[in-house]
C-alpha positions as CSV (number, residue, x, y, z in Angstrom):
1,X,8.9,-18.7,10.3
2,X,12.2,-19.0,8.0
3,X,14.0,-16.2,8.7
4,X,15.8,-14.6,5.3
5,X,19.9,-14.2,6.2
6,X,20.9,-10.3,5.1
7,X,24.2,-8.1,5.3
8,X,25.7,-5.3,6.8
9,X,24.6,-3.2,4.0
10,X,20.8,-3.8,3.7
11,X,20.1,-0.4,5.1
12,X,21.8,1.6,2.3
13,X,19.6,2.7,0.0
14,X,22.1,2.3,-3.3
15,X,23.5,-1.3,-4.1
16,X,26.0,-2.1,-7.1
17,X,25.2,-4.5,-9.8
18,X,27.6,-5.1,-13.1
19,X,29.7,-2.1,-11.4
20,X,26.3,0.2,-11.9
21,X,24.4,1.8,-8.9
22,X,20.8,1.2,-8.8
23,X,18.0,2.2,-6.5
24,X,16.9,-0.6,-4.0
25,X,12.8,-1.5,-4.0
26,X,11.2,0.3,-1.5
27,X,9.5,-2.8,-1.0
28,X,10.8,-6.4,-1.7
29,X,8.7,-9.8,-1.2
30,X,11.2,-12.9,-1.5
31,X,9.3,-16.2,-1.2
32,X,6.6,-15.4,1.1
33,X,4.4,-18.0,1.6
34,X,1.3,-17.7,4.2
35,X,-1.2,-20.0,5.2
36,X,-4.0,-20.4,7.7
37,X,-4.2,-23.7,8.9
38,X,-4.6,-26.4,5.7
39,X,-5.5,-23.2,3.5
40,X,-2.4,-21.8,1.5
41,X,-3.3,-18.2,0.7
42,X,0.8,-17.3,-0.9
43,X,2.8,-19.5,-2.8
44,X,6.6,-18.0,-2.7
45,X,5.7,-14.7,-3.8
46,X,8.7,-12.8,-5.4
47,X,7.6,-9.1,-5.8
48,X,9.8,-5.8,-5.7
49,X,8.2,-2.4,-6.0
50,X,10.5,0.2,-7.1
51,X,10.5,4.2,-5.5
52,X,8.2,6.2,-7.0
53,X,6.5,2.8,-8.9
54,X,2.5,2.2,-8.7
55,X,2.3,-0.9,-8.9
56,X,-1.6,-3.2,-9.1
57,X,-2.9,-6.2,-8.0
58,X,-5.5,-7.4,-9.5
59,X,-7.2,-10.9,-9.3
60,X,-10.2,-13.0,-8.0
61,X,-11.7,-12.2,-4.6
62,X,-9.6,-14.4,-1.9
63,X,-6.6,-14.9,-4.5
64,X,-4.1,-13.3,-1.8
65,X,-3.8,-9.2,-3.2
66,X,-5.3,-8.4,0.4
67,X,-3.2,-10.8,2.7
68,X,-0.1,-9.2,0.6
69,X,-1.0,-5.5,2.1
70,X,-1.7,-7.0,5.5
71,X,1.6,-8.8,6.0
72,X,3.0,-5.5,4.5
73,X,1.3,-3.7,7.2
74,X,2.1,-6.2,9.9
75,X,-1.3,-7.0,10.4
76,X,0.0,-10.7,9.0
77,X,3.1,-12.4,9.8
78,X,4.4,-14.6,7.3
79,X,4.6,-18.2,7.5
80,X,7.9,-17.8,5.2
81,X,10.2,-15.6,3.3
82,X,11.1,-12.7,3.9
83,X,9.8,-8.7,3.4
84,X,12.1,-5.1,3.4
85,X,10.9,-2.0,3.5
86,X,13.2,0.3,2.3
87,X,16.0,-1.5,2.5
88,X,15.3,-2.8,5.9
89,X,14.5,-6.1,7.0
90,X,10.9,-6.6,8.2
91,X,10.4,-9.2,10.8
92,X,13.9,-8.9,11.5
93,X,15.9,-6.8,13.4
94,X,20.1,-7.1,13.8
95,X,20.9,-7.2,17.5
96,X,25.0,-7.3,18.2
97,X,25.7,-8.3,15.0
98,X,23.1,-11.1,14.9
99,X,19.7,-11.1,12.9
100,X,16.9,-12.3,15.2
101,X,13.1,-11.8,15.5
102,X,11.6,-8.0,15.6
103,X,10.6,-6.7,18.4
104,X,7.8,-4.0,18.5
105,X,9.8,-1.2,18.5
106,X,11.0,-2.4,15.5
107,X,8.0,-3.2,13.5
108,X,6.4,0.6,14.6
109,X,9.4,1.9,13.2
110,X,9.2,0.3,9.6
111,X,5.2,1.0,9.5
112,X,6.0,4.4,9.6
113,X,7.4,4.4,6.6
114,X,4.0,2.9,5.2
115,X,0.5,4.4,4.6
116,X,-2.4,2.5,4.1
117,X,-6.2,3.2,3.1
118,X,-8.5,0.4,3.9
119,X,-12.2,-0.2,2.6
120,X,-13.4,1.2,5.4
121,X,-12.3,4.5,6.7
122,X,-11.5,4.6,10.3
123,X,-12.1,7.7,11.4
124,X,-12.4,8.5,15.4
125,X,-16.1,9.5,15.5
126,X,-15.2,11.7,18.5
127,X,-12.5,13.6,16.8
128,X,-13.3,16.5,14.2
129,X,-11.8,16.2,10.7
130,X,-8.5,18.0,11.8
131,X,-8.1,16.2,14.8
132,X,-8.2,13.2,12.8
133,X,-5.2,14.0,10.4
134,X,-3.4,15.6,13.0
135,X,-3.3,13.1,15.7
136,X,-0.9,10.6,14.5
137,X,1.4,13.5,13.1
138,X,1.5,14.3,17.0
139,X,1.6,11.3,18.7
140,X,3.5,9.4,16.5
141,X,5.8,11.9,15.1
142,X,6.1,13.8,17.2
143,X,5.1,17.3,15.3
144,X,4.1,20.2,17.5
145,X,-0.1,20.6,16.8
146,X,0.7,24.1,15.3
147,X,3.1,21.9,12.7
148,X,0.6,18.8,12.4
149,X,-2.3,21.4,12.2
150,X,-0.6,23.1,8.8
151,X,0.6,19.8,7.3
152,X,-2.8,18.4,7.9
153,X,-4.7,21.4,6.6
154,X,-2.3,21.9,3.4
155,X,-3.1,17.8,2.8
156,X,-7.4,18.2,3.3
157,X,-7.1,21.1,0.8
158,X,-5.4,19.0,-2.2
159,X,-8.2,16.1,-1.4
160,X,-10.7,18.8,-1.6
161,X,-11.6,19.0,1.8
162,X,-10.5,22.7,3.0
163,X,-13.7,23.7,4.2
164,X,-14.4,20.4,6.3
165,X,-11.9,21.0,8.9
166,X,-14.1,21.4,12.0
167,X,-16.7,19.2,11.2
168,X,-17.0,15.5,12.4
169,X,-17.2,11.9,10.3
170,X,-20.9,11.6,10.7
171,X,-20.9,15.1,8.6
172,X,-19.5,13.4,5.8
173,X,-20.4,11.1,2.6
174,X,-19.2,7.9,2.3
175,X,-16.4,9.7,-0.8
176,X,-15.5,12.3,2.0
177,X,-14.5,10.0,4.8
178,X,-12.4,8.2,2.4
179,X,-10.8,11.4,1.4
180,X,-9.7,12.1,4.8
181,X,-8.4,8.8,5.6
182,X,-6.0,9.6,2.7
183,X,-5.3,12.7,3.8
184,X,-4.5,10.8,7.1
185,X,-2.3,8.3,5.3
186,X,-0.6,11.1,3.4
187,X,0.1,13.5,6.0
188,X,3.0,10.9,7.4
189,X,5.0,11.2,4.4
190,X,5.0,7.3,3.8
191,X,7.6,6.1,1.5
192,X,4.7,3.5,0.0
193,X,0.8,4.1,0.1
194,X,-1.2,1.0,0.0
195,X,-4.4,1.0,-1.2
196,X,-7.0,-2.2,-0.2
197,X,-10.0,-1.5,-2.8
198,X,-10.6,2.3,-1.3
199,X,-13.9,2.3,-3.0
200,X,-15.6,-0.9,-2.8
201,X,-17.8,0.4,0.4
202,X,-18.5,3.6,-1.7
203,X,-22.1,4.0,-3.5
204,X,-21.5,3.8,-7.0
205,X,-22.1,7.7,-7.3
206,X,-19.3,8.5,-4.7
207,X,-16.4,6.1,-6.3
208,X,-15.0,8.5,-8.9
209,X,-14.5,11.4,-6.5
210,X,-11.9,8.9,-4.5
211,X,-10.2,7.7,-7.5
212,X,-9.2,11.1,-9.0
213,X,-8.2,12.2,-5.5
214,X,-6.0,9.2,-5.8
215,X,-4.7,9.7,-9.6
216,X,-4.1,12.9,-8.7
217,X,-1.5,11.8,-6.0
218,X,-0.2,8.5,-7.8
219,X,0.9,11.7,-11.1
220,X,3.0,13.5,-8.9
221,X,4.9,10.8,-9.0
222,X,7.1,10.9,-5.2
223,X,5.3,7.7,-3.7
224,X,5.2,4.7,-4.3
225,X,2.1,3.1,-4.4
226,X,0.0,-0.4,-3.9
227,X,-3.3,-0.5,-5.3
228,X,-5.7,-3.5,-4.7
229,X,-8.5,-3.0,-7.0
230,X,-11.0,-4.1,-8.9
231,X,-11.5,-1.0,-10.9
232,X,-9.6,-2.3,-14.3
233,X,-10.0,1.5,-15.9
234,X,-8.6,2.8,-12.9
235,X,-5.6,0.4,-12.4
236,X,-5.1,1.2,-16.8
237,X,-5.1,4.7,-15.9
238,X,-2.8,4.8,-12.8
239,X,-0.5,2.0,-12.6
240,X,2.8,1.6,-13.9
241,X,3.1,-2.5,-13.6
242,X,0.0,-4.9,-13.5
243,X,0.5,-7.6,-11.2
244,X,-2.8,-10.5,-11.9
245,X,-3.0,-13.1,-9.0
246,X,-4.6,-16.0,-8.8
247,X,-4.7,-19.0,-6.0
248,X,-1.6,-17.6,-4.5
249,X,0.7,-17.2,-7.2
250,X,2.0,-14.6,-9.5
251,X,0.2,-15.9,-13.2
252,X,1.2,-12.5,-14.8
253,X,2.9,-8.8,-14.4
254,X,3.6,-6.3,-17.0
255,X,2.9,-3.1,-18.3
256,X,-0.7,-2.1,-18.1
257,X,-1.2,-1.9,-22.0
258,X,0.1,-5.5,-22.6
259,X,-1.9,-6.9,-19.2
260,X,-5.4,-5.6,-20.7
261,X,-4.6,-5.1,-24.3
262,X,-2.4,-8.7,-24.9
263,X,-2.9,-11.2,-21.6
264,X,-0.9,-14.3,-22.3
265,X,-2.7,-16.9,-19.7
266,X,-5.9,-17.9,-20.3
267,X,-6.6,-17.2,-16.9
268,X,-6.2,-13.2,-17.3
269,X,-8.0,-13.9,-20.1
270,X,-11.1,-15.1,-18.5
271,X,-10.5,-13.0,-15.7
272,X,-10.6,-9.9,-17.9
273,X,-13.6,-11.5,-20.2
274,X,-16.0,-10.6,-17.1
275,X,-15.0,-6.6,-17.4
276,X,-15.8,-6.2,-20.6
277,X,-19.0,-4.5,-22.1
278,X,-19.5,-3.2,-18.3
């Protein structure tokens, strides 16, 4: 993997430009590419999510939105380019002055600053519903359980989820279990929530609970936020910046009214043709 050459100061969370301060991107893709094998997923992606920004990707099934929250995530390791999170370097790490490869330590360190709801929920059947917003709170954060048990309790009452406390997954809907595994995700206090289509293993019936659960976090406006979806209302609604991908590249970004309401390629276009009249 190339490995991205950064300075002393990539840690602050202010840099100068034209004598101005600005706020560094919580997150910043420089020319990540990724492939398996022969198949090139990412192109030299360039994206920077600002604090506080929600930001959407949409675009056609296997057009790279997903493999962009896994690298994110470290599920993924890039083939090239370069990723910081919060002003930190990624796969990178500086060791006596040096930049060199991450080692775990490292990497657990950055994905703590990052929250992430998948399709499916993964919840420990074993655990009840506290126990499974509380545990990483405790093992990871190392919060006492009377701490982890009110941060966890405060975060299933704003997803609507009070009075499940001492019940178990296999309790739940399909709309409830995702509701705790954001509850999960919050309780952490990421600095960015990604979201990998929350509700495409939902019944049709049980989608809209999940997304105002989510609208109602993306309005207070603290996080910032990565939302994979193919709910076009949902990413009008929410999203502060449109990002459309196809075969790897970035084909068109922009505020949500002129991504749905004006698209520019004929691609969006035909990609946007198909939601219509549903």
């Amino acid at each position: 993997m190339k490995l991205l050459k950064t300075t002393p100061d990539e840690t602050k969370n202010q840099q100068t430009v034209a004598g101005k301060k600005v706020k560094q991107p919580v997150v910043h893709y420089e020319k990540i590419a990724k492939a398996y094998g022969d198949l090139q997923v990412l192109k030299g992606i360039d994206l920077d999510i600002a604090p506080g920004e929600k930001v959407a990707l949409i675009g056609p099934s296997g057009s790279g939105k997903t493999t962009m929250a896994r690298l994110l995530m470290t599920l993924e390791e890039p083939t090239s380019g370069a990723i910081q999170v919060d002003g930190e370097s990624l796969w990178q790490q500086r060791v006596k002055g040096k930049m060199v490869k991450a080692n775990e330590k490292h990497l657990h360190k950055i994905r703590n600053k990052i929250g992430m709801v998948f399709q499916h929920f993964n919840l420990f059947p074993h655990m009840t519903i506290l126990g499974n917003v509380t545990a990483a709170p405790i093992h990871v954060l190392g919060m006492t359980k009377d701490d982890a048990e009110a941060q966890a309790i405060a975060m299933l009452e704003k997803v609507g989820l009070g009075d499940k406390l001492h019940g178990y997954p296999a309790q739940l809907s399909g709309g409830q279990k995702q509701r705790v595994a954001i509850a999960r995700a919050l309780v952490m206090r990421p600095k960015i929530m990604l979201f990998d289509e929350p509700t495409s293993a939902l019944d049709p019936e049980l989608v809209g609970e999940v997304l105002e659960v989510i609208k109602e976090i993306a309005q207070e406006g603290e996080m910032a936020m990565l939302l994979i979806t193919h709910e076009m209302d949902f990413a009008k609604d929410v999203a502060d910046r449109v990002v459309f991908f196809d075969e790897g590249h970035i084909i068109e970004e922009g505020p949500p009214r002129e991504i749905f309401h004006n698209p520019q390629s004929p691609r969006l276009q035909n990609f946007l043709s198909r939601f219509r009249g549903r």
